[in-house]
N, CA and C atoms as a LAMMPS dump frame, in Angstrom:
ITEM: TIMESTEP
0
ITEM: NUMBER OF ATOMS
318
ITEM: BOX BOUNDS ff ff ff
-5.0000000000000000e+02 5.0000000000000000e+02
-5.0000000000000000e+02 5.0000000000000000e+02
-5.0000000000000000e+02 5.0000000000000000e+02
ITEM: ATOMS id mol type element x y z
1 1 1 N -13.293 8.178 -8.829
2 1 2 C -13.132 7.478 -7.57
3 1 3 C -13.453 5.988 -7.707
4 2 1 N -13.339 5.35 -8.848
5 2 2 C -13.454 4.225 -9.264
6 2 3 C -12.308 3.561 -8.101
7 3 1 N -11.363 3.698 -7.9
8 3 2 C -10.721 2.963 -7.244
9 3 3 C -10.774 2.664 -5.781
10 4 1 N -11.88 3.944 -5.265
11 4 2 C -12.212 3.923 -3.974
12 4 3 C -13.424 2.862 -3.747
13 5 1 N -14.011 2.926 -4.739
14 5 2 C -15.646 2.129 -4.854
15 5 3 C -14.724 0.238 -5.156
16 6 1 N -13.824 0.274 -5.896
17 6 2 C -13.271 -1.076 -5.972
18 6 3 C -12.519 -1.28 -4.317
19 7 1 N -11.907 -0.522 -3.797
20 7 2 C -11.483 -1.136 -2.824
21 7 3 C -12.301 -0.998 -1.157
22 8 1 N -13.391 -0.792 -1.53
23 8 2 C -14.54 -0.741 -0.351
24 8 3 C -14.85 -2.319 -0.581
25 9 1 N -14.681 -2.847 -1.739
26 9 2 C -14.847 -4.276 -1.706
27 9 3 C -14.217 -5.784 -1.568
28 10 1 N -12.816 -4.93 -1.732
29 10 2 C -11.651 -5.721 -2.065
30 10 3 C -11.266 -6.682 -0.488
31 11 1 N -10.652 -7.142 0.007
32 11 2 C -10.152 -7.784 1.34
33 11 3 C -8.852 -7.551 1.385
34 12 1 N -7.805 -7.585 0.494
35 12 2 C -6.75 -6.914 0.559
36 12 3 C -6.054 -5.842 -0.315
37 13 1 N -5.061 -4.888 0.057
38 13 2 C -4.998 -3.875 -0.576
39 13 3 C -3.663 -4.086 -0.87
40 14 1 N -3.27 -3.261 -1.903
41 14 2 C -1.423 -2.7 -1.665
42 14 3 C -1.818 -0.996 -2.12
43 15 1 N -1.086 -0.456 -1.273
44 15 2 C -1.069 0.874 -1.763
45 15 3 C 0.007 1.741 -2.077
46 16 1 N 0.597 2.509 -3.196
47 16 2 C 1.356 2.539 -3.184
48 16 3 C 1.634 4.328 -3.109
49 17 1 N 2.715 4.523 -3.014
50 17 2 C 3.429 6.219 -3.434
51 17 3 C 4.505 5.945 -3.473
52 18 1 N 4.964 7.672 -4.427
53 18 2 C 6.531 7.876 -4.877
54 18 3 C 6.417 8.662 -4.01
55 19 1 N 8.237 9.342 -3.19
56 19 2 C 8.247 10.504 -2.337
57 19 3 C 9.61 10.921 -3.133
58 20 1 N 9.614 11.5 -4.787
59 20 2 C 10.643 11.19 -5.077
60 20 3 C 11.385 12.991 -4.727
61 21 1 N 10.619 13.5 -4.353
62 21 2 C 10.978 15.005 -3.895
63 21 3 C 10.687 15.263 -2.312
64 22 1 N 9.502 15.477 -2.493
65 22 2 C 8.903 16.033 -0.789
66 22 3 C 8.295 15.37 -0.416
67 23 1 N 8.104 13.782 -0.918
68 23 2 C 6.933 13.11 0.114
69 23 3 C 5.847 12.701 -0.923
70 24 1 N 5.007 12.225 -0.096
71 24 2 C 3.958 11.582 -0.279
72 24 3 C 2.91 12.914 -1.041
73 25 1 N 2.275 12.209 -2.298
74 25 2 C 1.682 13.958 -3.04
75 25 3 C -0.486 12.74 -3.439
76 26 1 N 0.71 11.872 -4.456
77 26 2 C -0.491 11.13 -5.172
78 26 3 C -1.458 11.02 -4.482
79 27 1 N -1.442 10.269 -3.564
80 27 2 C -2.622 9.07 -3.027
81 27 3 C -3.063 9.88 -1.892
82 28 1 N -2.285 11.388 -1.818
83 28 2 C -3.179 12.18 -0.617
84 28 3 C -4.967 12.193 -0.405
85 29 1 N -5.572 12.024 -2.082
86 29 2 C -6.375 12.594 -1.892
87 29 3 C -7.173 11.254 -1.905
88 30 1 N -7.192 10.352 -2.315
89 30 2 C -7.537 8.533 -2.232
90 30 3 C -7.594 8.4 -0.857
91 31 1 N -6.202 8.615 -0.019
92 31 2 C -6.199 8.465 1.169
93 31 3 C -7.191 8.622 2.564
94 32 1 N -7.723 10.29 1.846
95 32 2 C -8.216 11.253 2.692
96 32 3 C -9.549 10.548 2.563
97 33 1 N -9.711 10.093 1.329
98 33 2 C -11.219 9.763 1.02
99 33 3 C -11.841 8.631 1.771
100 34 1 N -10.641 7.562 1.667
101 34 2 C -10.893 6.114 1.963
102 34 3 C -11.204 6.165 3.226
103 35 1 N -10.235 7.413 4.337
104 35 2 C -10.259 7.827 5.645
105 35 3 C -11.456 7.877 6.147
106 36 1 N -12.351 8.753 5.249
107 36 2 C -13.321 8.834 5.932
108 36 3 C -14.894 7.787 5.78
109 37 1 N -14.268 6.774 4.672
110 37 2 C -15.679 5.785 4.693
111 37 3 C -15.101 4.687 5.671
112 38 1 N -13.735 5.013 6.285
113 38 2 C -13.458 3.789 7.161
114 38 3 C -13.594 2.116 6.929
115 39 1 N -12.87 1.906 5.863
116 39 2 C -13.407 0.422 5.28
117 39 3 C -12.495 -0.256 6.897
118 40 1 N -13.106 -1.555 6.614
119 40 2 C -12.824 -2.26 7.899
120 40 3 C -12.426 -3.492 7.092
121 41 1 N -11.655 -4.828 8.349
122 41 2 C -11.451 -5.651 7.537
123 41 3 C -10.464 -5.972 6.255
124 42 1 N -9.653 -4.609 6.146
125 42 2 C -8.772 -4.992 5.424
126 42 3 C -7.294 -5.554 5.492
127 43 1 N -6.588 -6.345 4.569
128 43 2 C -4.93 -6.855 4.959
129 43 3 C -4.255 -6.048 3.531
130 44 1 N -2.943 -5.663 4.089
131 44 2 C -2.086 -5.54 2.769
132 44 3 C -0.87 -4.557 3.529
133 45 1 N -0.501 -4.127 2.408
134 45 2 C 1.314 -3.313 2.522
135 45 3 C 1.177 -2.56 1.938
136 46 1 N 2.014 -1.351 2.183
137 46 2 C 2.325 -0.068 1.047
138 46 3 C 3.91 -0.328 0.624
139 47 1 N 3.772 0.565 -0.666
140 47 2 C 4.499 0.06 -1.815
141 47 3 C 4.914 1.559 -2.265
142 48 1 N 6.408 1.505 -2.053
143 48 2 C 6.447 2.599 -3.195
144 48 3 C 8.321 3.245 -3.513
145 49 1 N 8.369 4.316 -4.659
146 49 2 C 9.972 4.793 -4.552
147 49 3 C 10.046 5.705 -3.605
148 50 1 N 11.865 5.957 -3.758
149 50 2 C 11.633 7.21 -3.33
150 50 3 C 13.059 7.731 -3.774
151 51 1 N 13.691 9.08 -3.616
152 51 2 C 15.035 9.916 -4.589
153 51 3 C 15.488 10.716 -2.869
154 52 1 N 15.497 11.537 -3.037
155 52 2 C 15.79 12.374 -1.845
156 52 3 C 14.786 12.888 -0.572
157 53 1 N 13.753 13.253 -1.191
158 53 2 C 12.834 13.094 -0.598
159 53 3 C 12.079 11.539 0.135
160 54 1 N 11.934 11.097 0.976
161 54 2 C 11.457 10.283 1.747
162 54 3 C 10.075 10.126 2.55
163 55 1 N 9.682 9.133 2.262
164 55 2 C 8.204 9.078 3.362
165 55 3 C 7.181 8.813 3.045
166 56 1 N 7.108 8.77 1.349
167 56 2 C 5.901 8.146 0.323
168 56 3 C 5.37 6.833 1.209
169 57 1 N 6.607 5.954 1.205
170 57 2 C 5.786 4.252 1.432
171 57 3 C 5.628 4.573 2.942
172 58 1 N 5.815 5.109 4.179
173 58 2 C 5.897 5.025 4.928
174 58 3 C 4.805 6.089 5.616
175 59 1 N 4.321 6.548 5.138
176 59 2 C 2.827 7.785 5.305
177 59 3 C 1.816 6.76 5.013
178 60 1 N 1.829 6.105 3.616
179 60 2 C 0.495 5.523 3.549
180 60 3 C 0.934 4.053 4.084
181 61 1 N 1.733 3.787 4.765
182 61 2 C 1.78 2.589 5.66
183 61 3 C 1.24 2.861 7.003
184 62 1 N 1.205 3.892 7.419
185 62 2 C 0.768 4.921 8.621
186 62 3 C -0.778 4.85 8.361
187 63 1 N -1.269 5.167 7.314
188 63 2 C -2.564 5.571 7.377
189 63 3 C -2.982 4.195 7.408
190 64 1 N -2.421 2.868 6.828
191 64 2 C -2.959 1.417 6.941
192 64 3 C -3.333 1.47 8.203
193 65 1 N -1.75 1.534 9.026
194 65 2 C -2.404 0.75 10.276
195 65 3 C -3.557 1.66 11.075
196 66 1 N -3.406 3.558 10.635
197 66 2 C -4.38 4.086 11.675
198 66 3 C -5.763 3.299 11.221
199 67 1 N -5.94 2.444 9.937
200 67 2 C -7.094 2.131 9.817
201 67 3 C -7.762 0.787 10.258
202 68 1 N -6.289 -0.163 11.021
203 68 2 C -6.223 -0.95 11.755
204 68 3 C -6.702 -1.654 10.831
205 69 1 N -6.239 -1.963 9.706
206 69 2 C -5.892 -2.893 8.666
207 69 3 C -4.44 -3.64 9.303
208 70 1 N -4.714 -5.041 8.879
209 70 2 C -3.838 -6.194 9.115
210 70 3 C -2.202 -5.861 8.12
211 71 1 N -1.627 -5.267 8.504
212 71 2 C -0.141 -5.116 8.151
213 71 3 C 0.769 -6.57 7.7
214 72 1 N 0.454 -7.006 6.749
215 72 2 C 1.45 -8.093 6.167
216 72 3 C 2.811 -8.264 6.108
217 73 1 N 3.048 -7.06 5.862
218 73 2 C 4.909 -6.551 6.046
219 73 3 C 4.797 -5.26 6.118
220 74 1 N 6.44 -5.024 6.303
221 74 2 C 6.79 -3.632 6.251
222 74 3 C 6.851 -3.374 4.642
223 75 1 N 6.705 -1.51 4.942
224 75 2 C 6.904 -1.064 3.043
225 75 3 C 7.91 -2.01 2.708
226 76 1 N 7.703 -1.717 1.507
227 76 2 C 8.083 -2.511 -0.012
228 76 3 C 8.561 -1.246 -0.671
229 77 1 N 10.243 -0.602 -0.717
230 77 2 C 10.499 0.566 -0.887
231 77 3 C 11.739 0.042 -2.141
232 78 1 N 11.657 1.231 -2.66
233 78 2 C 12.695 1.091 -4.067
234 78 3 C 13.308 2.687 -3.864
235 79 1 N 14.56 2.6 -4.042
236 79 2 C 15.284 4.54 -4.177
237 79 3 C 15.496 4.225 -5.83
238 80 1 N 14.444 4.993 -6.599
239 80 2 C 14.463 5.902 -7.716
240 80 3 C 13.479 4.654 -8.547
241 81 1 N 14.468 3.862 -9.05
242 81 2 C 13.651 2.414 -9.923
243 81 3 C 13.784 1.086 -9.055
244 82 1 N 13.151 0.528 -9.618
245 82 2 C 13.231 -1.369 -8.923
246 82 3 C 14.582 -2.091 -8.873
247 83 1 N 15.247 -2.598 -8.407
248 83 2 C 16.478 -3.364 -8.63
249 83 3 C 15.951 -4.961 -9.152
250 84 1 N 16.755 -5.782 -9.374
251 84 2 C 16.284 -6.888 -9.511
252 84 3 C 15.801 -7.888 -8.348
253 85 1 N 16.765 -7.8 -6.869
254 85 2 C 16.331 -8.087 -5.699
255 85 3 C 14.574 -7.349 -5.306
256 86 1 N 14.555 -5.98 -5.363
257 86 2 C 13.178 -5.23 -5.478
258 86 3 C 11.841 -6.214 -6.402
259 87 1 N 12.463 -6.403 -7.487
260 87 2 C 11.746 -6.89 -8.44
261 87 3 C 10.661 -8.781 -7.597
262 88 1 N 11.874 -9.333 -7.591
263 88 2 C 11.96 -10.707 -6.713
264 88 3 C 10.739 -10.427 -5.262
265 89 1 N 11.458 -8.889 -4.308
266 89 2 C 10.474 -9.125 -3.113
267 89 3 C 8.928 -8.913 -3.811
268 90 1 N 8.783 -7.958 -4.972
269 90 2 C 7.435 -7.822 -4.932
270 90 3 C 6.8 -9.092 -5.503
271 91 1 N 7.473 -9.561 -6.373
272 91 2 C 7.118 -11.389 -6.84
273 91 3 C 6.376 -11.919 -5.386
274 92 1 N 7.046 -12.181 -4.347
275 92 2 C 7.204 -12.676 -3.11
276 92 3 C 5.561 -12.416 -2.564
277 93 1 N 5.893 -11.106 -2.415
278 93 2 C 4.67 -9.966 -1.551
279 93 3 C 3.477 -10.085 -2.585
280 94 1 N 3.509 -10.093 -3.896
281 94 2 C 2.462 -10.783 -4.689
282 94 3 C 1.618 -12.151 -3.905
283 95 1 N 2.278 -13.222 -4.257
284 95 2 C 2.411 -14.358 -3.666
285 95 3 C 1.564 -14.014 -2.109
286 96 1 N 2.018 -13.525 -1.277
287 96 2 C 1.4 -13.729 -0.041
288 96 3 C 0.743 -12.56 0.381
289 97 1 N 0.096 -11.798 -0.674
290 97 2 C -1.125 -10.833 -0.996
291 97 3 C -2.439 -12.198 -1.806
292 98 1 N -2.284 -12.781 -2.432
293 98 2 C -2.887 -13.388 -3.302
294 98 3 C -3.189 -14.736 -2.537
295 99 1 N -2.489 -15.024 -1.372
296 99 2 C -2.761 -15.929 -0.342
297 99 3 C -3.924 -15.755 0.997
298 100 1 N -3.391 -14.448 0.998
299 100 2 C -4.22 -13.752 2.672
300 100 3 C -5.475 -13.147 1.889
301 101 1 N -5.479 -12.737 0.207
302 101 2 C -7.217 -12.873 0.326
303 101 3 C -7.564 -14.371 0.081
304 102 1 N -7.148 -15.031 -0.43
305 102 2 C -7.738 -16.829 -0.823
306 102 3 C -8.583 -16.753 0.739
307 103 1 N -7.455 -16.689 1.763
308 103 2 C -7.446 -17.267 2.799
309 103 3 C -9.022 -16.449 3.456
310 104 1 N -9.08 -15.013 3.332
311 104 2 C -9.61 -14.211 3.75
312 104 3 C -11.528 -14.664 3.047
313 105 1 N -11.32 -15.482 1.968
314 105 2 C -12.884 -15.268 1.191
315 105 3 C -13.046 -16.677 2.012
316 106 1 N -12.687 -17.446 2.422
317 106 2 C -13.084 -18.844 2.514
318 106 3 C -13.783 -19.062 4.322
């Protein structure tokens, strides 16, 4: 749970999932966890693919805002791999992740 203990500290997040079958599987259990220490104060976006199955980036974009974390954008979604446009927005969404914490420590 190293990653839960790093982002109890962090100011902004990205979180990501694949839903490349049935959905959202990975970050169920990260999710559930983070749920219940209720970090506060956080900004960021969810990130993720998806194949036929649908709803990865858009579940843990759900659980952002139930945590009333500051929503920067909408998911950041790719069907199967990255395209080169894909590639470019996350450049972008880098960029103004790496801004809103500057902005956030000062």
């Amino acid at each position: 749970m190293l990653l839960v203990a790093i982002s109890m500290m962090a100011f902004v997040m990205v979180l990501g999932e694949l839903g490349i079958e049935i959905g959202p599987i990975l970050a169920a259990a990260v999710l559930t966890y983070l749920k219940g220490l209720r970090p506060q104060g956080k900004a960021g976006f969810a990130f993720g693919s998806f194949g036929w199955g649908r709803g990865g980036p858009e579940a843990v974009n759900e659980f952002m805002e139930s945590m009333k974390w500051e929503m920067l954008r909408d998911p950041l979604k790719s069907k199967y791999g990255p395209t080169v446009d894909i590639l470019d927005e996350c450049r972008s969404a880098g960029k103004m992740l790496a801004e809103k914490a500057k902005e956030m420590t000062e």
